[in-house]
C-alpha positions in Angstrom: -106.9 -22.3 -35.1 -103.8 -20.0 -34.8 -101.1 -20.7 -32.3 -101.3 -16.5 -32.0 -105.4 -16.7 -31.1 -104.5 -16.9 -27.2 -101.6 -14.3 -27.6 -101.7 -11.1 -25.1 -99.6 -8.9 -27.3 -101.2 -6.7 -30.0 -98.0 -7.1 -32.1 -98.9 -10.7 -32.4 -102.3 -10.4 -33.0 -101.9 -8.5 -35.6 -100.4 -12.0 -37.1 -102.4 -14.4 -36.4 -104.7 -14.2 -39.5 -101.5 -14.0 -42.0 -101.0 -17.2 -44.0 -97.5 -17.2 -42.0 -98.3 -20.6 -39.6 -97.0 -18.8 -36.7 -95.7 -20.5 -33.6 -94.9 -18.8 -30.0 -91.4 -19.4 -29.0 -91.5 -22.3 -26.6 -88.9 -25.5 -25.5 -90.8 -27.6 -27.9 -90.0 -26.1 -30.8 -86.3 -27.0 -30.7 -87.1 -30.8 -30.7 -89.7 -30.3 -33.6 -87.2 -28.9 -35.5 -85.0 -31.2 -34.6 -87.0 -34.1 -35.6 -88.4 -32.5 -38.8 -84.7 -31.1 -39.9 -85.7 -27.8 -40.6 -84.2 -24.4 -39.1 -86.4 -22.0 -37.0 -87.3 -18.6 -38.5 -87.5 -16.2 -35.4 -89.0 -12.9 -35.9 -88.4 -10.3 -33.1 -90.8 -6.7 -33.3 -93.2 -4.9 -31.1 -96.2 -2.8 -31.8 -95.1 0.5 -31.9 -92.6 -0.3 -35.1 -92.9 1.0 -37.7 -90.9 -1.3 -40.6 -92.1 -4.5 -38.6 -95.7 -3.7 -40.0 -94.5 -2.8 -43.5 -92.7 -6.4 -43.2 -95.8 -7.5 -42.1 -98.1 -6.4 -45.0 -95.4 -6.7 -47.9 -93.8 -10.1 -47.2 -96.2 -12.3 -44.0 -99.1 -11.0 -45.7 -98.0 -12.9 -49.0 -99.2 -16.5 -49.6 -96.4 -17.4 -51.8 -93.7 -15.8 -49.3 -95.7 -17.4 -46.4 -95.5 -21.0 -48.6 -91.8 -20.7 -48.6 -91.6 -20.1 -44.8 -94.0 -23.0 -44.0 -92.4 -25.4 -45.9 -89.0 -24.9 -45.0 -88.9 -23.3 -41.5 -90.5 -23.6 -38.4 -91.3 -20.0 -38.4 -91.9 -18.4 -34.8 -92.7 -15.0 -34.0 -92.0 -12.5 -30.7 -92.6 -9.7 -29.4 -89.7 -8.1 -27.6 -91.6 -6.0 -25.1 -93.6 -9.1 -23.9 -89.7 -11.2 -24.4 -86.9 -9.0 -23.3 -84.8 -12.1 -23.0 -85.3 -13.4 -25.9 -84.6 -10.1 -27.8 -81.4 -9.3 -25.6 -80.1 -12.7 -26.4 -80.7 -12.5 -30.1 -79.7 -9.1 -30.4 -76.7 -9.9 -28.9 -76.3 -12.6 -31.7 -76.6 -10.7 -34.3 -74.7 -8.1 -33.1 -71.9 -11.0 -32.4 -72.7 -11.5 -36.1 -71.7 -8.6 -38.2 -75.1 -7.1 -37.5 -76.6 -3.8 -36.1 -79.5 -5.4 -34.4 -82.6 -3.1 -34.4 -86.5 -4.1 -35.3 -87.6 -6.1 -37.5 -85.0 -8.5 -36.3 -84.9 -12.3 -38.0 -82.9 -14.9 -37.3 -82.2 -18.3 -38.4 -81.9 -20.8 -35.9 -80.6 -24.2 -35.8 -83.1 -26.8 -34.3 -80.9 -26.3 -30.5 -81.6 -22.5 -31.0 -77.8 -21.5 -31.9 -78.5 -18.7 -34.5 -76.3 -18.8 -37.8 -78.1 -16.4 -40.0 -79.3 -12.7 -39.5 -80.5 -10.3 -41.8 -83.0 -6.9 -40.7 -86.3 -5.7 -42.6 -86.1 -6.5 -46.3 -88.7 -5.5 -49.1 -90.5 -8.4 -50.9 -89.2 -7.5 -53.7 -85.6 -6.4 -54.8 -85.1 -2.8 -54.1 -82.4 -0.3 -54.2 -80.0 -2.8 -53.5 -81.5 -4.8 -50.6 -82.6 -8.4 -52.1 -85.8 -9.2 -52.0 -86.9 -11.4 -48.7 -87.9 -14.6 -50.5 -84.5 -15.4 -52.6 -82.9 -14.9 -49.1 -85.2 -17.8 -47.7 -84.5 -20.2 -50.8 -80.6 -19.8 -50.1 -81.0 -20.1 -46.3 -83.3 -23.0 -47.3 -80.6 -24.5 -49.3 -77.8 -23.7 -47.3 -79.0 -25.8 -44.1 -80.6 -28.2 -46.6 -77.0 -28.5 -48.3 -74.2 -27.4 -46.3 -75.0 -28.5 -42.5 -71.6 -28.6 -42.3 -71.0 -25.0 -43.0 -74.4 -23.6 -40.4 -72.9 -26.1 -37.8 -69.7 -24.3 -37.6 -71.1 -20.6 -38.1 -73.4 -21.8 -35.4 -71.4 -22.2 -32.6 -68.8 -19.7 -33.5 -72.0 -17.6 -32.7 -72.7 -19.0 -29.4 -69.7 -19.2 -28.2 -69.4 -15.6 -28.7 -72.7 -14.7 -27.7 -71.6 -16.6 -24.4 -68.9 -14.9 -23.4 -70.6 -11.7 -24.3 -73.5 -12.3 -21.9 -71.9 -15.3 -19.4 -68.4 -15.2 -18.7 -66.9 -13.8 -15.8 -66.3 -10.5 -15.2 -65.5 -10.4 -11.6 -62.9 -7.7 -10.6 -62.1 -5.0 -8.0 -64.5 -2.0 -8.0 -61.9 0.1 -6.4 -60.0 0.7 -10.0 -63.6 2.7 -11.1 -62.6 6.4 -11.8 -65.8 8.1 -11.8 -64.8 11.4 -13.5 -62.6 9.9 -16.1 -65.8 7.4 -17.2 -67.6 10.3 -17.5 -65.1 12.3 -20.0 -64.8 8.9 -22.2 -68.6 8.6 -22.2 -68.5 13.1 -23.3 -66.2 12.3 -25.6 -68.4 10.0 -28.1 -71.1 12.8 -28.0 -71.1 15.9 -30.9 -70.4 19.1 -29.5 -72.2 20.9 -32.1 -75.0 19.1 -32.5 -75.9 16.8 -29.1 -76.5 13.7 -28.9 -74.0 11.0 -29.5 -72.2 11.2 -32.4 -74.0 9.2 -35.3 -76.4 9.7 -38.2 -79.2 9.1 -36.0 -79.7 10.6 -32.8 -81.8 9.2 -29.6 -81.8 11.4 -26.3 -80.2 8.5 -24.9 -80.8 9.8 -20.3 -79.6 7.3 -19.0 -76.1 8.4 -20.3 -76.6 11.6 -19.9 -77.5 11.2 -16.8 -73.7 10.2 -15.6 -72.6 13.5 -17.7 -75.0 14.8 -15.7 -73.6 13.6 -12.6 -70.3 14.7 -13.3 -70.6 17.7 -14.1 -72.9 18.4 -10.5 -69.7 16.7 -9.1 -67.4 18.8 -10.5 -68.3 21.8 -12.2 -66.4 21.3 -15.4 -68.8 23.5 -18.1 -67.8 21.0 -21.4 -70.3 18.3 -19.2 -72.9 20.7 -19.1 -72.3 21.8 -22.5 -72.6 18.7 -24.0 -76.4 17.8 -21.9 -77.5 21.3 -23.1 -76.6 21.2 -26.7 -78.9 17.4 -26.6 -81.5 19.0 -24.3 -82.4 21.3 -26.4 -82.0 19.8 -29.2 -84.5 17.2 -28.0 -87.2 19.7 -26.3 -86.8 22.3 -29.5 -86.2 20.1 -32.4 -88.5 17.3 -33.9 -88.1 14.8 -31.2 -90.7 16.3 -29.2 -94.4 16.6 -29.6 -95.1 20.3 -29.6 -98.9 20.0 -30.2 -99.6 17.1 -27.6 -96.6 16.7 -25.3 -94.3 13.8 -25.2 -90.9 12.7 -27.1 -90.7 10.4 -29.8 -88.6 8.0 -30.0 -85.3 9.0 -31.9 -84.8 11.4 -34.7 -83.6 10.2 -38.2 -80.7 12.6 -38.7 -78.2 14.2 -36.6 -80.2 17.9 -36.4 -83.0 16.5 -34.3 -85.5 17.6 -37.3 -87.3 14.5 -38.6 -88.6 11.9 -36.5 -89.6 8.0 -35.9 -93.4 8.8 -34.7 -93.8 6.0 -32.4 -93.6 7.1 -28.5 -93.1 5.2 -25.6 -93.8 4.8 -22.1 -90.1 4.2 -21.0 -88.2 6.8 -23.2 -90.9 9.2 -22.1 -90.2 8.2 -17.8 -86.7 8.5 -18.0 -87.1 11.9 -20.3 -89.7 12.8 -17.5 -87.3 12.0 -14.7 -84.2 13.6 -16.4 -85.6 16.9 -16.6 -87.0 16.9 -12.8 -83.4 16.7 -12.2 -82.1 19.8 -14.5 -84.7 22.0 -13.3 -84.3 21.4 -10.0 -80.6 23.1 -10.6 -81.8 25.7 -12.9 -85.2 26.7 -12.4 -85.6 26.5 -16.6 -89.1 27.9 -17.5 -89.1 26.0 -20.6 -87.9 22.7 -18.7 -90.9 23.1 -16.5 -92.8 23.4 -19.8 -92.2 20.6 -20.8 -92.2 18.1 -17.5 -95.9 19.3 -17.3 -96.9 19.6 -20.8 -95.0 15.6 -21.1 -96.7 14.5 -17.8 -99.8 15.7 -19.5 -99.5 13.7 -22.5 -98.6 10.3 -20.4 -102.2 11.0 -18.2 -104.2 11.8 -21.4 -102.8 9.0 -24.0 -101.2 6.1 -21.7 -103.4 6.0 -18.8 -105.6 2.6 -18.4 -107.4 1.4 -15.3 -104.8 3.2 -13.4 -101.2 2.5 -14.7 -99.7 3.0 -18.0 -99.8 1.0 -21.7 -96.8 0.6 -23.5 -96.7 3.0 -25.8 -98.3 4.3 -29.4 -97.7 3.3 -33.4 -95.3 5.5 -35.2 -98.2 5.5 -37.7 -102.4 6.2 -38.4 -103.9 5.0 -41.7 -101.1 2.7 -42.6 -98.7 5.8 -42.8 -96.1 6.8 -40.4 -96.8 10.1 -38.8 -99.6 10.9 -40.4 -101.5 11.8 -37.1 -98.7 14.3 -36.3 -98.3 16.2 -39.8 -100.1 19.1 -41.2 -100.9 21.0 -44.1 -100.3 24.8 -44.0 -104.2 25.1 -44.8 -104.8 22.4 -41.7 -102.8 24.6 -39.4 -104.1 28.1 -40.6 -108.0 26.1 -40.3 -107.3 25.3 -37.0 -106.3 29.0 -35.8 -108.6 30.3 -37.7 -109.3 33.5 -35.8 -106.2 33.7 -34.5 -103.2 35.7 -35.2 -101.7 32.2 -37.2 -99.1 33.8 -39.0 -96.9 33.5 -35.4 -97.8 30.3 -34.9 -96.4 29.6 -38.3 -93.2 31.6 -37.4 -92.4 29.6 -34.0 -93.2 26.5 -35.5 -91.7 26.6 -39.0 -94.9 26.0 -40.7 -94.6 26.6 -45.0 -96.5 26.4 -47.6 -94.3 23.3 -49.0 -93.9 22.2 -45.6 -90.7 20.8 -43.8 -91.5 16.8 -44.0 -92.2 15.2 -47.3 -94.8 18.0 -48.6 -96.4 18.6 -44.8 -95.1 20.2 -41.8 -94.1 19.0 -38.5 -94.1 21.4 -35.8 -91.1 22.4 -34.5 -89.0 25.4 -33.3 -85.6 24.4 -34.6 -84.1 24.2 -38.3 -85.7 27.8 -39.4 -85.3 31.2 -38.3 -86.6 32.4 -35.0 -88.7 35.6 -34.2 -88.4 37.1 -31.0 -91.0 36.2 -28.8 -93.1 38.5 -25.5 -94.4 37.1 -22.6 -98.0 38.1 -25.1 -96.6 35.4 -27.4 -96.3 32.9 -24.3 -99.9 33.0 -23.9 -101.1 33.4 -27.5 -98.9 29.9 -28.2 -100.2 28.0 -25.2 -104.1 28.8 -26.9 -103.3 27.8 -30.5 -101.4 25.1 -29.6 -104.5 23.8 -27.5 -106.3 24.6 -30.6 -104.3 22.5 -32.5 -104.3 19.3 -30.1 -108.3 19.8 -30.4 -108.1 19.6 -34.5 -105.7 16.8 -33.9 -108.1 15.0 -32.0 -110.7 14.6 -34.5 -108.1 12.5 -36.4 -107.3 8.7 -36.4 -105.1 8.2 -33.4 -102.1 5.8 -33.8 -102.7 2.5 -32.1 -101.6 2.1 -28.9 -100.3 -0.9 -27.1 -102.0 -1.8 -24.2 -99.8 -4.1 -22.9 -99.4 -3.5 -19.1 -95.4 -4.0 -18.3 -93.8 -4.1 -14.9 -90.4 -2.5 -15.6 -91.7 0.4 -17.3 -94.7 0.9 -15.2 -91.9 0.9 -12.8 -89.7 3.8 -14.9 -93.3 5.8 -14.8 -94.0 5.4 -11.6 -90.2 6.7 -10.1 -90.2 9.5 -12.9 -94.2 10.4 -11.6 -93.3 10.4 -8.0 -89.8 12.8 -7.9 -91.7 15.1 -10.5 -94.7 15.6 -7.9 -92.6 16.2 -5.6 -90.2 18.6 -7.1 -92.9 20.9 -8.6 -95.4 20.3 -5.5 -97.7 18.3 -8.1 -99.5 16.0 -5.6 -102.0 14.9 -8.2 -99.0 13.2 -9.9 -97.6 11.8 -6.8 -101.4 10.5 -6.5 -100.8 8.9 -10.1 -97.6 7.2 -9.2 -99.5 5.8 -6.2 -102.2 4.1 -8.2 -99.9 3.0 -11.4 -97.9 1.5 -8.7 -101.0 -0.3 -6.9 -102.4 -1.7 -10.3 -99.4 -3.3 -11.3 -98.9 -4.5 -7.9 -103.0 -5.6 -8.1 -102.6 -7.6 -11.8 -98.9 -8.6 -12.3 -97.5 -10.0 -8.3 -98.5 -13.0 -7.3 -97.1 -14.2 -3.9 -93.8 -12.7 -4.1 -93.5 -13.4 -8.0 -94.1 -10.6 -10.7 -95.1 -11.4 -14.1 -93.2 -9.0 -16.6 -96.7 -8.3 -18.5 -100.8 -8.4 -19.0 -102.5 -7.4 -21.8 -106.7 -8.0 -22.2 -107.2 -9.7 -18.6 -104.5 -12.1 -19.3 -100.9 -12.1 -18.0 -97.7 -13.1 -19.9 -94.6 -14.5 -18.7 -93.2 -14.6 -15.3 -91.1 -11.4 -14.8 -87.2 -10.8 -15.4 -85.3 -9.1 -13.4 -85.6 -5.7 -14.6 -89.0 -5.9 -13.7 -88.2 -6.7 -9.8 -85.2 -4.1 -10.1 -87.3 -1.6 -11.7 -90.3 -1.8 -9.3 -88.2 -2.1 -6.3 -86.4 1.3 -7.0 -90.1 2.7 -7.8 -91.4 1.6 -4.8 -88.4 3.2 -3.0 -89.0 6.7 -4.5 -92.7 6.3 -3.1 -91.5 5.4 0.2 -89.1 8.6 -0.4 -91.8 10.8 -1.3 -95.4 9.5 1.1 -93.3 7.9 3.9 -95.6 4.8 4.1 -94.6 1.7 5.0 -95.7 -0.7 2.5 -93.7 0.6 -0.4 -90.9 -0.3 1.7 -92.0 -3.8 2.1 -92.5 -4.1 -1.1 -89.4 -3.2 -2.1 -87.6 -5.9 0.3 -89.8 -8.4 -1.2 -88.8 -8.1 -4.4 -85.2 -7.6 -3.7 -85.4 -10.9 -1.3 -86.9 -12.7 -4.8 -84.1 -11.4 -6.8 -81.5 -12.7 -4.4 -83.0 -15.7 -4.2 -83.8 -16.7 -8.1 -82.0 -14.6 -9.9 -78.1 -13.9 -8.5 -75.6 -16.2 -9.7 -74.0 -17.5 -6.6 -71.1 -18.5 -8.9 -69.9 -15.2 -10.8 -71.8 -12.9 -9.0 -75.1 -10.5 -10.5 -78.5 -10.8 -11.2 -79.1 -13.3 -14.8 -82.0 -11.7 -16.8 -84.3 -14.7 -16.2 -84.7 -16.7 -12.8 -83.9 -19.7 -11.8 -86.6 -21.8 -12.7 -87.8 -20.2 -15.9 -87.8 -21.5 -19.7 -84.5 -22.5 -20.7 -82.1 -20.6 -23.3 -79.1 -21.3 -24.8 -77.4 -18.1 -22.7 -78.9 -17.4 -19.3 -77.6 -14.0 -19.2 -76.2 -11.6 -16.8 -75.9 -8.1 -18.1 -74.4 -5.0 -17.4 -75.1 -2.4 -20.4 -78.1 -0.4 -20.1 -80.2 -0.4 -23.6 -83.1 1.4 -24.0 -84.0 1.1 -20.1 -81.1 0.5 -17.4 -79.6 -2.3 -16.9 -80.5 -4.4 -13.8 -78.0 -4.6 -12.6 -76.7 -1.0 -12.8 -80.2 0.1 -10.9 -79.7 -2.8 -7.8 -76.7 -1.2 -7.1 -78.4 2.2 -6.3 -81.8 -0.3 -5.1 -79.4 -2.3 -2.6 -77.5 1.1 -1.5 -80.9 2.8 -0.5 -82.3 -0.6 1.1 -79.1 -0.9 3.2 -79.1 3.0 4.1 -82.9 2.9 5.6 -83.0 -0.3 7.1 -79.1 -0.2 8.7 -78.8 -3.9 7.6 -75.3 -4.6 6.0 -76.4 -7.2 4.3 -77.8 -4.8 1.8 -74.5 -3.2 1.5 -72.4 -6.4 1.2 -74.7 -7.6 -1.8 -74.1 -3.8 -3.8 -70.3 -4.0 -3.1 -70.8 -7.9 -4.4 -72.6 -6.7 -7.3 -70.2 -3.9 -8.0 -67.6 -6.4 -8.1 -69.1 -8.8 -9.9 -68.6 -6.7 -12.9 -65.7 -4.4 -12.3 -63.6 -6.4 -14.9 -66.5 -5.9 -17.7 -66.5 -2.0 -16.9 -63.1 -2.0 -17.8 -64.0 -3.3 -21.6 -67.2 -1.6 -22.0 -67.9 1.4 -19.8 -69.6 3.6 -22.9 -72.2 1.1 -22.5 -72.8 1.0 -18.6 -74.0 3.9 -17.3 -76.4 2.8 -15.0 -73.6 1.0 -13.2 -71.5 3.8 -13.5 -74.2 5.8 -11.5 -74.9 2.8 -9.3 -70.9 3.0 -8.2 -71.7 6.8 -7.2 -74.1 6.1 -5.0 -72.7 3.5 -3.1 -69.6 5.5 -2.6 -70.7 8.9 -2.0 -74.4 8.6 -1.1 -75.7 10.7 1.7 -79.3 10.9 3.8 -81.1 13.2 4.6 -83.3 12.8 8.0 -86.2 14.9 8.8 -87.7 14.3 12.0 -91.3 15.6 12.7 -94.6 15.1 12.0 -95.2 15.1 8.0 -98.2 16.9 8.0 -96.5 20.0 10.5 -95.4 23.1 8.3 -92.3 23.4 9.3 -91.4 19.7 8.4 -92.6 20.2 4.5 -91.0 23.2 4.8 -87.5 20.7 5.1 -89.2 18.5 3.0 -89.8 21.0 0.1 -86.1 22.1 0.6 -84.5 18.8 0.0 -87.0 18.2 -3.5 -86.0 21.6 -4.5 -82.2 20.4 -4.8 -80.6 18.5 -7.7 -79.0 15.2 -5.4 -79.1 12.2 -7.4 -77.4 10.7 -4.2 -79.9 11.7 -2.0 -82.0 9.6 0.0 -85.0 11.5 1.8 -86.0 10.0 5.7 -88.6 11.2 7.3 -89.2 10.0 10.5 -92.5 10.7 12.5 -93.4 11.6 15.9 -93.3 8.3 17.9 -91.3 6.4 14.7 -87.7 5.2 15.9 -84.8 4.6 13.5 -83.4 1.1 13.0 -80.6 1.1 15.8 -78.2 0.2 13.3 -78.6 3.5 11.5 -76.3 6.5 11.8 -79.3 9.1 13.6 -80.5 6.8 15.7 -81.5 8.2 19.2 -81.6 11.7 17.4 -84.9 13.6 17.8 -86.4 17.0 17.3 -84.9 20.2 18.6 -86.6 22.1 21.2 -89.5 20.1 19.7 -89.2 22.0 16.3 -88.9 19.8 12.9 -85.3 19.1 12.3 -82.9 18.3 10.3 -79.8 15.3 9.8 -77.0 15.5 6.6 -75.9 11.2 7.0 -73.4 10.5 5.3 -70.6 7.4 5.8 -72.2 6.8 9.4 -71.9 10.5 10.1 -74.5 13.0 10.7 -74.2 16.9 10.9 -75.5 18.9 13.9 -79.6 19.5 13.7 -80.9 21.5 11.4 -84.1 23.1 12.4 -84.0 25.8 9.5 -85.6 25.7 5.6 -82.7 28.5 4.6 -79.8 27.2 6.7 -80.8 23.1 5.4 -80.9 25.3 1.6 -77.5 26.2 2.4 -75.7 23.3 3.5 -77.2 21.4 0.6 -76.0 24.3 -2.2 -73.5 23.2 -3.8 -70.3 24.1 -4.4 -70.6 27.9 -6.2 -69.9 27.8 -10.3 -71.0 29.1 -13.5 -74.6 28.8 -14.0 -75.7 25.7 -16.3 -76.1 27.0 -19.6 -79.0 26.6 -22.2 -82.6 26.4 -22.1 -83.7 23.8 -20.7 
């Protein structure tokens, strides 16, 4: 029987019958290795990648590369969606290493876990330079059998640095935080020409471009906005997104934004989702709405399962990557057959010798582009759904259907402010049930588990799982006004504070109090491919301590702020989210609408606020009968000669009532400035 035959991740599974004798990472493993005086072999990948399969089929599929890992490893595999702490720990390793990090990830491990060794995806045989993945276990073999020594010393000069990465203190004064002058650091690693940050690869990369974002609603300076709209549309024109079926994948292999890695999932996809909600409600974009509904569209039709969202889908069909997604020109002119296909083929750069490896992707960047009517608008929109129909009939990449709390909880926040920016209840109504399913499968008492995959959960959850949900179920409070979101969000938070903050150096470790043991218990700052816990409980404690008037709430965010000011200072191109966080609790404002929800004239002050681009904002909307906490700033204050009205809160201070849609539109305008450039 296979150690993997109980395991609730897909990426595993598709291990278990490999001649590799797999283990699961657990406690007991160190002292078996320990004992038997063998190194562990720890394999980090996930589902969706693309070079951990090829790994899988060339080298863990071979009985005489499998002999050599039997016999002189204890070889474990993870999966880092179902692991995060595992993979941030190791990552950090090898990046403490020499190495880039990245999936497959493998790294050698003495028997108390310290990693000495670290090498990336590597062919089973020698090619183009890279050795071939079985020589490199008969040296590592022989290096720990020979020269303990040499991986004792390598060892801990690891840890130790991995240590003071993830665990030292970095407790400072918040105060020295210059918002504006983070944000121009941050602009300045990003290509001007091309978008993105500057690198051979490009990933859209929100969350940072959320605090260029930020800065430039703060102060008008056009090189911020230039910079988002270069990557923007890069990333909605280019070959990052999906312009058959909707959606973004996740990164582009070259700095044009041409040629993509297929896989997609649900968190890159949220916080793209979420992003634009924001830059359309400044700009009004036509193409920006485009793509929030045509992206929304793609999550409800491929991600959807009993109600929330699965974690995402294979960069490749058939055993090839992208195959799903790439077309012949005969495949696209058979599609549109009686059609005018020749514009299709114009838009979309579609050739006879096609613009990927002999085959096309669709895309409206890298060629020359006609002119296009309001006639073409509508022509597109058809062949394009007669393409996603062709595509159907195809063999759809596999998709994980791992259930996960943290990026249910990115879904569900991106779901809810779209809905209510574009006056989409049916997504608001989708936000609402993701949110009750995961609430349904993964909480017990007031515990979340991180994941559940086939009817059986995984490990307990971390804290970017209780951060995560707890700002989600804050935007749902935001946007329906009921109650139990609320609660749900102090329940969580209440967890968090009590089994996750260090009470020593202050923040929230990754893991909680009484879970598994590692060598690290980290506490992190820099966001990675979601934000960072810590960066989203600052904005998550500001919000709590705004609604409910309790300063506890607020003396927590300034704790947490803190608690990291002297780590800012080192690596602020990496923290974003805190960098956000930090505007929020300085400069964030309320807005309170008192009246009945359901009266007119109160959505019509709703609909106001959601039509504005405030990343500060927090939306209150009191009902007839409902009372403020008396600790809040518009306590005692009521409707206008009983007409829905208006409060701008901000710093304990609230401006006169506001009882009208066009004066509220006014006062929330901001200051006047060039318009935002680009598309979208």
């Amino acid at each position: 029987m296979s150690a993997l035959d109980n395991a609730t991740s897909p990426y595993l599974l598709a291990h278990k019958d490999k001649p590799v004798a797999w283990r699961v990472w657990s406690t007991d493993l160190l002292a078996e290795a320990e004992r038997e005086g063998k190194p562990i072999f720890l394999s980090l990948g996930y589902a969706a990648c693309h070079w951990c399969h090829v790994m899988n089929r060339e080298s863990f599929s071979d009985p005489e590369t499998a002999k050599l890992l039997n016999e002189n490893f204890i070889p474990v595999i993870a999966d880092r969606v179902q692991r995060p702490d595992l993979d941030q720990l190791y990552q950090a390793a090898a990046n403490a290493m020499g190495h880039a990090g990245g999936w497959p990830l493998n790294i050698f491990l003495t028997g108390k876990g310290l990693p000495f060794f670290v090498v990336g995806y590597l062919p089973k045989e020698e090619r183009l330079g890279q050795p071939a993945f079985s020589r490199l276990l008969t040296d590592i073999a022989a290096l720990y059998r020979d020269k303990p020594d040499e991986v004792a010393r390598n060892a801990q000069v690891a840890y130790e640095r991995v240590a003071t990465l993830l665990d030292r203190d970095m407790r400072g004064q918040a105060e020295a935080i210059q918002l504006d002058v983070a944000a121009m650091r941050m602009g300045q690693r990003y290509d001007i020409f091309l978008g993105g940050q500057i690198g051979q690869m490009k990933f859209p990369q929100t969350i940072f471009l959320e605090t260029l974002w930020r800065a430039y609603l703060r102060t008008g300076i056009q090189q911020f906005v230039q910079l988002i709209t270069t990557t923007m549309d890069a990333s909605v024109l280019g070959g990052l997104y999906d312009h058959v079926g909707g959606g973004f994948f996740r990164y582009t292999m070259d700095e044009r934004w041409l040629v993509p890695h297929f896989e997609k999932m649900l968190a890159d996809n949220a916080l793209m989702i979420e992003f634009l909600t924001s830059m359309w409600q400044f700009n009004r974009s036509g193409l920006c709405r485009q793509r929030l509904e045509e992206s929304v569209a793609w999550l409800l039709r491929d991600l959807l399962m009993d109600g929330a969202f699965a974690a995402g889908l294979e960069a490749e069909s058939e055993g090839e990557e992208g195959k799903y997604y790439l077309w012949s020109e005969a495949e696209v002119d058979a599609a549109l057959s009686g059609t005018f296909a020749q514009r299709f083929k114009a838009v979309y750069g579609i050739t006879r010798d096609g613009n990927h490896l002999g085959r096309n992707l669709p895309r409206r960047m890298g060629h020359l582009q006609p002119q296009l009517s309001q006639a073409d608008d509508v022509l597109l929109a058809k062949q394009r759904g007669l393409m996603l129909a062709a595509r159907d009939k195809r063999v759809r990449p596999a998709r994980d259907e791992t259930l996960l709390a943290d990026w249910n909880g990115l879904a569900i926040s991106a779901l809810a402010q779209a809905g209510a920016a574009l006056d989409h209840p049916d997504w608001v109504l989708a936000a609402v049930n993701a949110f009750d399913t995961v609430v349904k499968i993964l909480e017990e008492g007031n515990r979340l588990y991180h994941s559940a995959n086939g009817g059986n959960r995984g490990s307990f959850g971390f804290a970017d799982d209780y951060a995560l949900m707890a700002r989600a179920a804050l935007h749902l409070w935001e946007v329906t006004g009921e109650q139990r979101f609320l609660d749900a969000a102090r329940r969580w938070v209440a967890t968090l504070d009590t089994h996750f903050w260090n009470s020593e150096k202050g923040g929230y470790c990754t893991t909680a109090d009484d879970a598994e043991t590692l060598i690290v218990r980290a506490r992190v700052l820099y966001d990675q491919a979601i934000p960072s816990a810590n960066g989203i409980m600052i904005g998550v404690l500001t919000r709590l301590g705004m609604i409910t008037g309790e300063g506890a709430y607020g003396e927590r965010a300034r704790a947490l702020l803190d608690g990291f000011a002297d780590e800012y200072g080192r690596a602020w191109a990496s923290c974003a989210s805190y960098i956000n966080g930090f505007e929020n609790f300085a400069t964030g404002s309320q807005l309170v609408i008192v009246g009945p929800r359901n009266n007119p004239r109160t959505q019509e002050l709703i609909k106001t606020v959601w039509g504005k681009a405030l990343p500060n904002r927090l939306l209150y909307v009191v009902e007839t009968g409902e009372a403020l906490p008396m600790g809040h700033p518009a306590f005692g204050k009521g409707m206008q000669n009983g007409a829905p009205t208006a409060y701008l809160c901000q710093r304990n201070i609230c401006s006169p009532p506001i009882t009208s849609a066009v004066t509220l539109s006014q006062a929330l305008t901001l200051p006047p400035r060039p318009a935002a450039a680009g598309s979208a």
